[in-house]
C-alpha positions in Angstrom: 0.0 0.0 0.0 1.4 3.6 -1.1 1.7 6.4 -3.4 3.7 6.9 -5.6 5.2 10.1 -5.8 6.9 11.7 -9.3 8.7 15.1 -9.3 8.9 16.6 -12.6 10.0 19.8 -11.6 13.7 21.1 -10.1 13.4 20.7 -6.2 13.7 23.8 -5.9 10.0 24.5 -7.1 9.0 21.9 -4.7 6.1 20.9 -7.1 4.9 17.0 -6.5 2.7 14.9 -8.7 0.9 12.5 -6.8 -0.6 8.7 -8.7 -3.0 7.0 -6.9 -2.0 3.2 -7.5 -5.2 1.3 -6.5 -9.0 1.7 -6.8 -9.0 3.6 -2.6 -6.5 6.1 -3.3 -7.8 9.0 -4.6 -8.0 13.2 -4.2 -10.4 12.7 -0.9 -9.7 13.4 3.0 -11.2 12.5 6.0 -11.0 14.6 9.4 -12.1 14.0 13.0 -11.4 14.5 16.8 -10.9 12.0 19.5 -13.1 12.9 22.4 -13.1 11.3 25.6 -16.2 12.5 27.8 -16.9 15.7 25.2 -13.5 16.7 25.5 -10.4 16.9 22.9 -8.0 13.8 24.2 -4.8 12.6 22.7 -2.9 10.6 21.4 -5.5 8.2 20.1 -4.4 5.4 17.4 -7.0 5.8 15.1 -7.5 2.9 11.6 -9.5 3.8 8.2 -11.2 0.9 6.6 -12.8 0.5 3.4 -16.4 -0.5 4.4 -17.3 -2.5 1.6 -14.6 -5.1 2.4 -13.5 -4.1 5.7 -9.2 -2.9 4.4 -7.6 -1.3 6.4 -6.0 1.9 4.5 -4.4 3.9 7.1 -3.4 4.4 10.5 -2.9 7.7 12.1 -2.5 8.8 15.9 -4.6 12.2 17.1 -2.3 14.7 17.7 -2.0 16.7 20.6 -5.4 19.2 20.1 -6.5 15.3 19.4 -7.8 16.0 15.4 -6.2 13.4 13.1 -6.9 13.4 9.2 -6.4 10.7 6.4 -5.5 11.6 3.0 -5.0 10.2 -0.6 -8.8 8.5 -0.5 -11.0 8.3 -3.4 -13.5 10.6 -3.5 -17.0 8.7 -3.1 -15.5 5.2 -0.8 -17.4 4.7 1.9 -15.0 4.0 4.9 -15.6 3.6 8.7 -12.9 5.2 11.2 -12.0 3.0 14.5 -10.1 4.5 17.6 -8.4 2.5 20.0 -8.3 4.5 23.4 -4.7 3.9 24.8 -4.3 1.2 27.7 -7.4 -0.2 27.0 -9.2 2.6 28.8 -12.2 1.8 27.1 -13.5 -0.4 24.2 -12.7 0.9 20.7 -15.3 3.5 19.0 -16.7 3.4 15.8 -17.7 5.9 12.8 -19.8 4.2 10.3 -20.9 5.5 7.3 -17.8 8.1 6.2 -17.6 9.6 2.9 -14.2 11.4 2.4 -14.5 14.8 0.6 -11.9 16.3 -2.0 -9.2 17.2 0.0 -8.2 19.4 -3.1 -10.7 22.0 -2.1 -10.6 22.0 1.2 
């Protein structure tokens, strides 16, 4: 799993052309907040999976404001996030139902 990343340009322009190189990548984000009791709490592992056949496509921990974000999704896959509260604090949660949104205008 990964991207495959051509530069066409001098370094110096610091211009990056980015292939998606299966059917899930894509121009599309994905961002949240870990919460624990209505609060912002960090550092949270936190998974992406394809909901149709339940792949996992990345992992990410919250960072310190706890907001995480997953790039380089298509546009239009319907994905589920899981968080996995550290030490087993409590049992993971679950967004269903997640449609990322292109990350190229926004």
């Amino acid at each position: 799993m990964g991207l495959k990343i051509f530069r066409n340009l001098p370094s110096n322009q610091g211009l990056r052309i980015i292939t998606a190189i299966n059917s899930s990548q894509g121009s599309g984000k994905i961002n949240g907040t870990t919460k624990k009791l209505g609060q912002n709490y960090s550092p949270v592992p936190v998974c992406l999976f394809r909901r149709d056949n339940r792949q996992l496509l990345w992992e990410t921990t919250s960072k310190a404001d706890g907001s995480y974000a997953f790039r380089n999704i298509a546009v239009g896959l319907e994905c589920f996030v899981v968080a996995f509260y550290p030490n087993n604090q409590y049992k993971p949660v679950i967004q269903g139902k997640i449609l990322p949104f292109d990350g190229r205008t926004g």
